[in-house]
The first five atom37 places (N, CA, C, CB, O) and aatype in JSON, in Angstrom:
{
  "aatype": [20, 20, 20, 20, 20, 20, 20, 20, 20, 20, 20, 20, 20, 20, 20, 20, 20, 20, 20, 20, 20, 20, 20, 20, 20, 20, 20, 20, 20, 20, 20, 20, 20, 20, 20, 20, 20, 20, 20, 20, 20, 20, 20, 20, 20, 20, 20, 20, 20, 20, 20, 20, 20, 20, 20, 20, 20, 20, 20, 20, 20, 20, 20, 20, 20, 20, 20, 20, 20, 20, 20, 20, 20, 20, 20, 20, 20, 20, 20, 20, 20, 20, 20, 20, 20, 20, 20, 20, 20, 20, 20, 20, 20, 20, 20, 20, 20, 20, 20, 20, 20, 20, 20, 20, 20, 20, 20, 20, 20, 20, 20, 20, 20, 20, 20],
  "atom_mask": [
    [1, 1, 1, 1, 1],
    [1, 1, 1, 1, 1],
    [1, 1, 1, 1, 1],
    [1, 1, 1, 1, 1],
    [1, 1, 1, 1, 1],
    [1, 1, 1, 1, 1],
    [1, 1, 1, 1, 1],
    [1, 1, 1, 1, 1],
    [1, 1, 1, 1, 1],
    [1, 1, 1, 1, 1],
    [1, 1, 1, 1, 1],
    [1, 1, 1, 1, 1],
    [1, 1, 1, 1, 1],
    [1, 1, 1, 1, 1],
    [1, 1, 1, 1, 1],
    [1, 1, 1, 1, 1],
    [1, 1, 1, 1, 1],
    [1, 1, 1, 1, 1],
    [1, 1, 1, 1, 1],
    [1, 1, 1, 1, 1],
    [1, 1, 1, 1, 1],
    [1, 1, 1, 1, 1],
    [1, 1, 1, 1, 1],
    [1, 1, 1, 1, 1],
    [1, 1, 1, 1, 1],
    [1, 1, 1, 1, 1],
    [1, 1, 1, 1, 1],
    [1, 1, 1, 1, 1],
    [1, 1, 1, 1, 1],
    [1, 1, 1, 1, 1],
    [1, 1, 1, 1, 1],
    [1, 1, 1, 1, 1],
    [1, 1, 1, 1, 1],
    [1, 1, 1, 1, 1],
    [1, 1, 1, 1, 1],
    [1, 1, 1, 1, 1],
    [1, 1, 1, 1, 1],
    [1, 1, 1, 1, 1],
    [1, 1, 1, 1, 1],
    [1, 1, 1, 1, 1],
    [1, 1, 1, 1, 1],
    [1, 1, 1, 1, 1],
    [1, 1, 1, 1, 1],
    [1, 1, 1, 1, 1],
    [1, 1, 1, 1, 1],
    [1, 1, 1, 1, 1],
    [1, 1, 1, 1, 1],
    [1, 1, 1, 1, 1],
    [1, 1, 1, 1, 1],
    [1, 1, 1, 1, 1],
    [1, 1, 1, 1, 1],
    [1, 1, 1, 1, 1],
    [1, 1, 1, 1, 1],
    [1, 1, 1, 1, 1],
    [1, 1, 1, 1, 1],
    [1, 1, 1, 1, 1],
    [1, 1, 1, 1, 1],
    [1, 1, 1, 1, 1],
    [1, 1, 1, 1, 1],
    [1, 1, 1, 1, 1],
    [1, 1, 1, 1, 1],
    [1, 1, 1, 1, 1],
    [1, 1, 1, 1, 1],
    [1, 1, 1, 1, 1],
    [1, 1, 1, 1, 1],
    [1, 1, 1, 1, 1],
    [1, 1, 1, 1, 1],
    [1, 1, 1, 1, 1],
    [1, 1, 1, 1, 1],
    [1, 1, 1, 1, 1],
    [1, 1, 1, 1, 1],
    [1, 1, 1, 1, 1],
    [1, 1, 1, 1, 1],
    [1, 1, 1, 1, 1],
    [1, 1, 1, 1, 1],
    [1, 1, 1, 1, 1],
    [1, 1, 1, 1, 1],
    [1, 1, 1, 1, 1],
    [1, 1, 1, 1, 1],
    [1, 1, 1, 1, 1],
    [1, 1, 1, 1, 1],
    [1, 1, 1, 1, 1],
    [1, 1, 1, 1, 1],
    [1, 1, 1, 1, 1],
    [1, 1, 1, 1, 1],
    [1, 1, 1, 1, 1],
    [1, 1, 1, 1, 1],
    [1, 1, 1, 1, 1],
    [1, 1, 1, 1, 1],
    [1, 1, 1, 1, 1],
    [1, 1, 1, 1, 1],
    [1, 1, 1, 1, 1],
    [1, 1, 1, 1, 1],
    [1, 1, 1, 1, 1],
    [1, 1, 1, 1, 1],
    [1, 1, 1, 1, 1],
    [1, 1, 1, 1, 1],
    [1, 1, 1, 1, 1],
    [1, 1, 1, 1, 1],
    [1, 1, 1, 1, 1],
    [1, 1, 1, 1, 1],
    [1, 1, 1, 1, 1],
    [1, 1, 1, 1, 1],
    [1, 1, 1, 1, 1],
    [1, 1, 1, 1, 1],
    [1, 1, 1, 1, 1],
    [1, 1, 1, 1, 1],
    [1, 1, 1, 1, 1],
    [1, 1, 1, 1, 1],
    [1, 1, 1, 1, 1],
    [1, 1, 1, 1, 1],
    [1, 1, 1, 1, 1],
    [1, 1, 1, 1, 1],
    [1, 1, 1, 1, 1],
    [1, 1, 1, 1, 1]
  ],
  "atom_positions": [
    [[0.85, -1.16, 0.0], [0.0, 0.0, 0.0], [0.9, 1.24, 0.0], [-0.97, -0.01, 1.22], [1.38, 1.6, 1.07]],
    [[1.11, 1.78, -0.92], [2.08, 3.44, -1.09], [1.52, 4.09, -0.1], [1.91, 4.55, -2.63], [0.3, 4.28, -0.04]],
    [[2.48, 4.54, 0.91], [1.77, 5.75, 1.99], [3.34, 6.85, 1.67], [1.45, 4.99, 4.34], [4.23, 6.73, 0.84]],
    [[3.17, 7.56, 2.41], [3.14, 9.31, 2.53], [3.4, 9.64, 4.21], [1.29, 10.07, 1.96], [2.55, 9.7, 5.1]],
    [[4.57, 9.79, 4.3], [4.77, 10.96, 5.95], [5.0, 12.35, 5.99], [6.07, 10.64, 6.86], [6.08, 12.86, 5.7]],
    [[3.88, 13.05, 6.4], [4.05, 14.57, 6.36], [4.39, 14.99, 7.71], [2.75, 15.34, 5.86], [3.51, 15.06, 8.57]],
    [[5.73, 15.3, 7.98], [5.98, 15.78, 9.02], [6.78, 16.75, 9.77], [6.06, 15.16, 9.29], [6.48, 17.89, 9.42]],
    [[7.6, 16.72, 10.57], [9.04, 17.85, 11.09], [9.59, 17.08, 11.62], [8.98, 19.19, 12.11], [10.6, 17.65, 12.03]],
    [[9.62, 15.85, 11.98], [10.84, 15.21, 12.7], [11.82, 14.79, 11.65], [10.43, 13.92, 13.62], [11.63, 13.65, 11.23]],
    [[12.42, 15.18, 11.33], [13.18, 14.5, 9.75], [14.4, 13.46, 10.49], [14.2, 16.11, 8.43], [14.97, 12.6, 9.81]],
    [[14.67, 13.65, 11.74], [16.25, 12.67, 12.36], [15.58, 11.2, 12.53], [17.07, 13.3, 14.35], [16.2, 10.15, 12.38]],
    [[13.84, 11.35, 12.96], [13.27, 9.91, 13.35], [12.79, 9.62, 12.11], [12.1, 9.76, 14.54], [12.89, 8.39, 12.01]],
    [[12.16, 10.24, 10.76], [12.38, 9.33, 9.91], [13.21, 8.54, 9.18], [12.06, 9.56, 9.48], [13.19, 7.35, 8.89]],
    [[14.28, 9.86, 8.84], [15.47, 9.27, 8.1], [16.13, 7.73, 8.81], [16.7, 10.53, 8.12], [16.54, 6.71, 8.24]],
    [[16.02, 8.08, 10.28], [16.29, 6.55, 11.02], [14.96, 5.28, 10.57], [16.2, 6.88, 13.08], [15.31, 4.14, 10.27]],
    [[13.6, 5.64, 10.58], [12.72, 5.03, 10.37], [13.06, 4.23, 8.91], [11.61, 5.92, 10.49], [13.03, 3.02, 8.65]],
    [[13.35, 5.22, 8.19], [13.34, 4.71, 6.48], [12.3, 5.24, 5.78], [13.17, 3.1, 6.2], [12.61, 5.49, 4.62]],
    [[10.86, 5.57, 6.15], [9.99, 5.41, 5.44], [9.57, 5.18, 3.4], [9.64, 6.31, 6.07], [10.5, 5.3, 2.61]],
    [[8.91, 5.03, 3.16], [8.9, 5.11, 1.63], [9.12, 6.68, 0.89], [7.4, 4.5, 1.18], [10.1, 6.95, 0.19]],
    [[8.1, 7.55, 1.18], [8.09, 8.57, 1.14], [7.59, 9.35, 2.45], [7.55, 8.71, 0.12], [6.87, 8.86, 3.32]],
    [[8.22, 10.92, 2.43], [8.53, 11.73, 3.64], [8.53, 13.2, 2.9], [10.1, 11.27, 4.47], [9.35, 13.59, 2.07]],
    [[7.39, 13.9, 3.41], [7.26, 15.35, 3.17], [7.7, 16.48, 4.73], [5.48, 15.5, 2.64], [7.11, 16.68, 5.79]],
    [[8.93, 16.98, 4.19], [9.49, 17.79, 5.55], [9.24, 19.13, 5.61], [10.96, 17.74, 5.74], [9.85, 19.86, 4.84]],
    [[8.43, 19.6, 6.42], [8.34, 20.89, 6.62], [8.8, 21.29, 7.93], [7.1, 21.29, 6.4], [8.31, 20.73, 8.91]],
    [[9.84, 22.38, 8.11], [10.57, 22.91, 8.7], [9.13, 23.8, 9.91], [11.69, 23.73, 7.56], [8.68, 24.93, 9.73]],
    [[8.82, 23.01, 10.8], [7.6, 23.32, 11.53], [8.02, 22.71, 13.08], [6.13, 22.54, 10.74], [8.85, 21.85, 13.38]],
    [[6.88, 23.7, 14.15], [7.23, 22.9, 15.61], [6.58, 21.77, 15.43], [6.72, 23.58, 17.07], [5.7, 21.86, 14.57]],
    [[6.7, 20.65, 15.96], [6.32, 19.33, 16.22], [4.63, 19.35, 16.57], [7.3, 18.75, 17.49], [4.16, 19.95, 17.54]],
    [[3.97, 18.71, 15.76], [2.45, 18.75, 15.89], [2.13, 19.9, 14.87], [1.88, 19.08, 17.52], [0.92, 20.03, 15.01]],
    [[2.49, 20.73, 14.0], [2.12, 21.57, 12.94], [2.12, 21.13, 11.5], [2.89, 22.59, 13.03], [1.85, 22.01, 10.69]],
    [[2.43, 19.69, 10.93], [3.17, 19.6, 9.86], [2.53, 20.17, 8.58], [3.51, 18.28, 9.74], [3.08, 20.36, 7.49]],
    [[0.9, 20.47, 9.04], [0.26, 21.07, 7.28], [0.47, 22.65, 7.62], [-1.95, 20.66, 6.76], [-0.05, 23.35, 6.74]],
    [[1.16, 23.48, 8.75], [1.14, 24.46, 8.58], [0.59, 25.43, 9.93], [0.56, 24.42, 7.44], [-0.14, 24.82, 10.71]],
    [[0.85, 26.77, 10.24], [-0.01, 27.55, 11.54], [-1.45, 27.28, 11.54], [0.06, 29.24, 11.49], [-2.12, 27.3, 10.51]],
    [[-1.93, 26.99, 12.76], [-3.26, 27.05, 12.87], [-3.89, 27.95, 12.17], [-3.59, 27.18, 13.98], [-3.34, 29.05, 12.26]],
    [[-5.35, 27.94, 11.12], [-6.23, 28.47, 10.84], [-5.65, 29.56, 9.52], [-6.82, 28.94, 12.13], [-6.22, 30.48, 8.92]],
    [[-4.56, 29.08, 9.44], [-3.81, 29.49, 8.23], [-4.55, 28.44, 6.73], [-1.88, 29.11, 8.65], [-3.81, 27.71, 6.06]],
    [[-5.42, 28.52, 6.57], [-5.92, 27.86, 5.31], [-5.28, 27.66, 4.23], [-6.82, 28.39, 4.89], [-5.12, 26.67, 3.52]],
    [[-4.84, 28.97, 4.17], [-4.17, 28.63, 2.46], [-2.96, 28.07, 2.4], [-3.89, 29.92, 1.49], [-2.76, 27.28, 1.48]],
    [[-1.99, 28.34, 3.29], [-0.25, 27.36, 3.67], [-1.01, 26.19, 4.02], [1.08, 27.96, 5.3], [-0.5, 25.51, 3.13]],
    [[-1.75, 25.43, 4.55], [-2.18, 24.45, 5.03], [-2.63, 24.04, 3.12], [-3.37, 24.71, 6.49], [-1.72, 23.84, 2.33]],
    [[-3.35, 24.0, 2.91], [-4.16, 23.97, 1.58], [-2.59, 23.73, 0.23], [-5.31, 25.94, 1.42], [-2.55, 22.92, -0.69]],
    [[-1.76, 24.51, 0.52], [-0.61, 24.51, -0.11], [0.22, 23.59, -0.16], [-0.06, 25.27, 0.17], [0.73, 23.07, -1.15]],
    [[0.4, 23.34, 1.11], [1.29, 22.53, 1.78], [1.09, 21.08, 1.42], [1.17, 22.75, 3.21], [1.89, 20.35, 0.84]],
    [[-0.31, 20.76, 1.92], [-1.18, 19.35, 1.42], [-1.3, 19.31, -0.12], [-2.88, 19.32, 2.05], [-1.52, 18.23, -0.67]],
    [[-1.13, 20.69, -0.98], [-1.34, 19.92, -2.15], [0.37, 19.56, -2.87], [-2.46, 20.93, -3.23], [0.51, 18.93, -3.92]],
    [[1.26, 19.99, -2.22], [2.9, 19.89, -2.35], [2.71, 18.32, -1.96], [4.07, 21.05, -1.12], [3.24, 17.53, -2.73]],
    [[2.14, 17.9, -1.07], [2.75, 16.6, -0.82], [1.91, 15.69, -1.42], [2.98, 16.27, 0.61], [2.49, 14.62, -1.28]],
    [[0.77, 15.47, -2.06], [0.02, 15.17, -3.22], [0.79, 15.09, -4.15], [-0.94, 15.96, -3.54], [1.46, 14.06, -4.26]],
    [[0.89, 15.96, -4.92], [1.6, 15.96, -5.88], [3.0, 14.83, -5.59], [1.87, 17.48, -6.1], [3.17, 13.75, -6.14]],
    [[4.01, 15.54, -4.44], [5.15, 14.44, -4.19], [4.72, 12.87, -4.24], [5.78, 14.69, -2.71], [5.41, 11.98, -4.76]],
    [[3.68, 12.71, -3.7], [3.17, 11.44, -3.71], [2.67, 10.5, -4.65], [2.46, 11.5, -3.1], [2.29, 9.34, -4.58]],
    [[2.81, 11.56, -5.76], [2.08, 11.17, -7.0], [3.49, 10.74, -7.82], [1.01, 12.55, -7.78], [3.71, 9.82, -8.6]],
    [[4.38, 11.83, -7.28], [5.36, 11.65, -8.87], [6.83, 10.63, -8.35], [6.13, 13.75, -9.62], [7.63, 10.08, -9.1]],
    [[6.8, 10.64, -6.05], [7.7, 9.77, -5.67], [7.25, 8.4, -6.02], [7.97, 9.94, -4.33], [6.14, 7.92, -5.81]],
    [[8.78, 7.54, -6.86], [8.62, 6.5, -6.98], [9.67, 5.44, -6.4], [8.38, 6.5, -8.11], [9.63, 4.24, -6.65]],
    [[10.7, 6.12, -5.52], [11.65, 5.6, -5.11], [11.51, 5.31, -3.79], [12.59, 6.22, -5.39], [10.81, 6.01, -3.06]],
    [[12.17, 4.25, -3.37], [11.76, 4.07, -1.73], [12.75, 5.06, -1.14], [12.01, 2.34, -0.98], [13.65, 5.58, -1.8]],
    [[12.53, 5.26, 0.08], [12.95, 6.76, 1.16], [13.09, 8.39, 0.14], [15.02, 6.4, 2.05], [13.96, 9.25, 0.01]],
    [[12.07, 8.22, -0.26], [12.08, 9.73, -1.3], [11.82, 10.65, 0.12], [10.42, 9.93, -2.89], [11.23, 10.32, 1.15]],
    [[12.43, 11.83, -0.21], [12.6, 12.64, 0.75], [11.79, 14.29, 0.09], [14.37, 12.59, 1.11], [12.29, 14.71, -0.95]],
    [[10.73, 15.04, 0.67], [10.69, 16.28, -0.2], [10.72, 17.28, 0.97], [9.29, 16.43, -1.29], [9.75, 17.4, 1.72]],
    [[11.92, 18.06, 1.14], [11.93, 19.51, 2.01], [10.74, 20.44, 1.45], [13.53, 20.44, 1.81], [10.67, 20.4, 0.22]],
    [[9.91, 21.16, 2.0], [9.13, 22.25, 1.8], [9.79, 23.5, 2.08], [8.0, 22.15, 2.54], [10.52, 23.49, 3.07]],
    [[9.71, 24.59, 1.41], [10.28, 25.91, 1.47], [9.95, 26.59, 2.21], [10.23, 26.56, 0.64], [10.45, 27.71, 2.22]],
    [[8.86, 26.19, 3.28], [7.69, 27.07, 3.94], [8.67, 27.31, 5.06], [6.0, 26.3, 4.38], [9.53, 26.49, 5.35]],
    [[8.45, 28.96, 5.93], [8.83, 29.04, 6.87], [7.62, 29.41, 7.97], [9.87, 29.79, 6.68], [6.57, 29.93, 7.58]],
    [[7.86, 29.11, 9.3], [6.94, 29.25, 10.09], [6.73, 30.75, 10.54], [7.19, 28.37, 11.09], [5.64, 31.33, 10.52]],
    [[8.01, 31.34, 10.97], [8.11, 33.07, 11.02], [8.73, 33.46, 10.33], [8.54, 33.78, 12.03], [9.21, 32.58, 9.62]],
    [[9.14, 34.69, 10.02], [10.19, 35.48, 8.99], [11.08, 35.03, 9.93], [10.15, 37.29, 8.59], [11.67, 34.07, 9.44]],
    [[11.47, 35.26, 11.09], [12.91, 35.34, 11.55], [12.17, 33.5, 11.78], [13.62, 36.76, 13.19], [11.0, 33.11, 11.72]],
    [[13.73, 32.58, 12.08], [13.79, 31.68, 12.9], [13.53, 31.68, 14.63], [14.87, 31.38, 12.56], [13.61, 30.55, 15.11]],
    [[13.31, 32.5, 15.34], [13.74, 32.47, 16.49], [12.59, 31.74, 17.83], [14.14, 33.97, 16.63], [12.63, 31.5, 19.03]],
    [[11.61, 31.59, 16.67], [10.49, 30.53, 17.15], [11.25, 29.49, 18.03], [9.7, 29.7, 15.8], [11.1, 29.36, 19.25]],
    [[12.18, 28.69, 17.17], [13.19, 27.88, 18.08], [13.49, 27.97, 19.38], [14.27, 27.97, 17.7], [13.13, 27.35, 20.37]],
    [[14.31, 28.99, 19.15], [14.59, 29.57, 20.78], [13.51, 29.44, 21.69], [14.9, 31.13, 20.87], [13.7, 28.85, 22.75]],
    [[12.1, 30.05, 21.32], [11.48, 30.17, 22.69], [10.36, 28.65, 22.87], [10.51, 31.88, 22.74], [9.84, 28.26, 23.91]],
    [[10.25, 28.02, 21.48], [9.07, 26.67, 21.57], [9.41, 25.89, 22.37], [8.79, 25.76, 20.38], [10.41, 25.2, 22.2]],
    [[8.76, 25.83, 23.29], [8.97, 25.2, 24.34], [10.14, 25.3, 25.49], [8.94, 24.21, 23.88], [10.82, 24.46, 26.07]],
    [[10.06, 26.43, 25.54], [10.94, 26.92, 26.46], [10.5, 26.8, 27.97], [11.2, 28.27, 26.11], [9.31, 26.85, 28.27]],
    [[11.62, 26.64, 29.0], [11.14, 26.72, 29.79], [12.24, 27.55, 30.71], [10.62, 25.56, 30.02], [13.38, 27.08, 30.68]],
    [[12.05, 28.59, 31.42], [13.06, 29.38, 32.0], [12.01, 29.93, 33.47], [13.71, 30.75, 30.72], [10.9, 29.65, 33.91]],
    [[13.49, 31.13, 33.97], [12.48, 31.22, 35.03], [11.02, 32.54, 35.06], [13.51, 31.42, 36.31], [10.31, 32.86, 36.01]],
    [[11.01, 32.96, 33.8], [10.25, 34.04, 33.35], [8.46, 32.91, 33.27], [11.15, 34.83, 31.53], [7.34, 33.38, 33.43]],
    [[8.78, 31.44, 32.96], [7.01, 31.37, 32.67], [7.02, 29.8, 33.41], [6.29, 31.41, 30.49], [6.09, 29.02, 33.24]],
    [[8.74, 29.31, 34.62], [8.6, 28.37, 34.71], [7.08, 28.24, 35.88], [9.98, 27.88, 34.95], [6.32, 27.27, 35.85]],
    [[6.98, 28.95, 36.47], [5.72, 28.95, 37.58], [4.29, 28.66, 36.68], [5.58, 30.68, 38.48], [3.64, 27.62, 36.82]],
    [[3.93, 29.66, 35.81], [2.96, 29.39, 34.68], [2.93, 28.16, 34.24], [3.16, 30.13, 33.59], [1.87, 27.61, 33.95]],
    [[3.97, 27.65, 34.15], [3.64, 26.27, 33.21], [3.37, 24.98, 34.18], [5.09, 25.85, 32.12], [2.83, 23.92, 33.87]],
    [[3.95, 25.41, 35.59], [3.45, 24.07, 36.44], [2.27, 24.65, 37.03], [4.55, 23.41, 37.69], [1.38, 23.82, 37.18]],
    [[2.01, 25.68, 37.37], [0.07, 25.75, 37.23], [-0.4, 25.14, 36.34], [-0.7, 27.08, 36.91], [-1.02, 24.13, 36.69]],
    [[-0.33, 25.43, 34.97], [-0.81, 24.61, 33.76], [-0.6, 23.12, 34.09], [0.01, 25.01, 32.38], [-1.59, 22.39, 34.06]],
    [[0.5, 22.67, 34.38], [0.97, 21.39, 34.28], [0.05, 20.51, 35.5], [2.7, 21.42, 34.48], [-0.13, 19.29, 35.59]],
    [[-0.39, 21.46, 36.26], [-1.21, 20.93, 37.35], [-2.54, 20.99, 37.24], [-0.96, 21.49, 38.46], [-3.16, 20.19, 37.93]],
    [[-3.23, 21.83, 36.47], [-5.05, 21.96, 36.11], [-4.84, 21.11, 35.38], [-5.97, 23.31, 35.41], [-5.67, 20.27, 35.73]],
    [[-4.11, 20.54, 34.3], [-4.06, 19.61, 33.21], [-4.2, 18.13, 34.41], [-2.35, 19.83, 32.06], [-5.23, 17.47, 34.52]],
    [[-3.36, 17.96, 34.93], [-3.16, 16.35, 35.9], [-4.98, 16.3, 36.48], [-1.55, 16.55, 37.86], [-5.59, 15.24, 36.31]],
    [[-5.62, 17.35, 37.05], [-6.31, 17.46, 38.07], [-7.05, 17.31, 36.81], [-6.32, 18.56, 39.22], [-7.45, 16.14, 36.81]],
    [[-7.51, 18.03, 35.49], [-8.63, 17.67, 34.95], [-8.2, 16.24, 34.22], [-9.21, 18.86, 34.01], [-9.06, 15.57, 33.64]],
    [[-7.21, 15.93, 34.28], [-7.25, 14.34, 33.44], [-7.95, 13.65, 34.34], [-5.73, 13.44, 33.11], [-8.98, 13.02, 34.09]],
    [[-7.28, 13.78, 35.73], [-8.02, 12.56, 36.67], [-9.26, 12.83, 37.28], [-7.19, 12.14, 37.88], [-9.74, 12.01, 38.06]],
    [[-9.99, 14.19, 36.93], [-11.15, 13.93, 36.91], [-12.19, 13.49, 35.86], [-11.39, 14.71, 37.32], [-13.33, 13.18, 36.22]],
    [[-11.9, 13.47, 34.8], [-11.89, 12.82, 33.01], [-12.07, 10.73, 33.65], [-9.36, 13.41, 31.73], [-12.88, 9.89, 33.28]],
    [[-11.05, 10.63, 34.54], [-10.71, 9.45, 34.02], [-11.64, 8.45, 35.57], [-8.65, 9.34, 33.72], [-11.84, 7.25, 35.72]],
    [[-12.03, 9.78, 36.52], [-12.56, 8.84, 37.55], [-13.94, 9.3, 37.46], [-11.88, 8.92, 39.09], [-14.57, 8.93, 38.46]],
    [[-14.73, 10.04, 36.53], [-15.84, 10.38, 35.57], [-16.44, 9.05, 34.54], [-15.21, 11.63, 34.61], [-17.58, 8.64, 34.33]],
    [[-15.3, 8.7, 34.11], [-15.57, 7.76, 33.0], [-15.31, 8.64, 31.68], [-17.15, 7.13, 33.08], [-15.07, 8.04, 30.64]],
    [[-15.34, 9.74, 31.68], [-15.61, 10.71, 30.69], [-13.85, 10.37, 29.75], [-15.97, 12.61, 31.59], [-14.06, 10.37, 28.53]],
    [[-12.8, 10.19, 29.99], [-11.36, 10.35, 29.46], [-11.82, 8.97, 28.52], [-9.78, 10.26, 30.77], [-11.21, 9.18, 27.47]],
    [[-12.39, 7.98, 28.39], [-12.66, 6.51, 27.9], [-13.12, 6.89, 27.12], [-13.34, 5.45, 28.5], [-12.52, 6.78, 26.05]],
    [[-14.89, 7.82, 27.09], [-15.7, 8.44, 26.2], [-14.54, 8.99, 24.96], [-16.63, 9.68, 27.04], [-14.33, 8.56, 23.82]],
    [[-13.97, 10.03, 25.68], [-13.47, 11.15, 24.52], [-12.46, 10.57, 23.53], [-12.69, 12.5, 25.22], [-11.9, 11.33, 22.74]],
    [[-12.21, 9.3, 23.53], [-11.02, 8.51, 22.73], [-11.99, 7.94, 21.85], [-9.97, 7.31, 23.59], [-11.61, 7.79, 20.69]],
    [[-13.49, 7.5, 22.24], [-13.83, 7.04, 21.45], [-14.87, 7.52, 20.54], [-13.93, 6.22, 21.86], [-15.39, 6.95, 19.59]],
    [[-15.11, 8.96, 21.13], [-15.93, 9.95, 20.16], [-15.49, 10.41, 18.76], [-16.09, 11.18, 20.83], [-16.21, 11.17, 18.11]]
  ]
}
């Protein structure tokens, strides 16, 4: 069955092998593009269509040109953690624990996997 990986991890595929691999230079969990950005999304998916159409070699590889900001420096801060937002993020990190395990002693966390 010919499949297609559209993604940003390019170190775990190239280790993977896959058949074909569409790389867009994106944070991890973005690969068609910024949220609610339609048309880079729309773009993006039809770039790797096309790749998919015309790759015929096993581990075909296609870089995308797309950048996520003008500058790079997204890097620097995605997922950063310092002491400017480390307090913020273990609040977060703690409403998140407290609503999972109320999700999961609800019954409700079982539901939402299978909705």
């Amino acid at each position: 069955m010919p499949t297609l990986v559209l993604g940003s991890a390019i170190d775990i595929i190239e280790h993977c092998c896959v058949p074909r691999y569409v790389h867009v230079d994106f944070p991890l969990g973005n690969p068609c593009g910024k949220p609610y950005d339609e048309t880079m999304q729309l773009e993006i998916m039809q770039e790797a269509l096309l790749f998919f159409a015309r790759a015929k070699e096993l581990n075909s590889v296609l870089r995308l040109p797309w950048y996520w900001a003008e500058n790079e420096d997204w890097r620097d801060a995605y997922a950063a953690v310092n002491d400017s937002n480390r307090q913020e993020l273990f609040e977060m990190g703690e409403l998140r624990r407290r609503q999972q395990e109320q999700a999961r002693t609800s019954g409700k966390a079982w539901l939402s996997r299978i909705e």
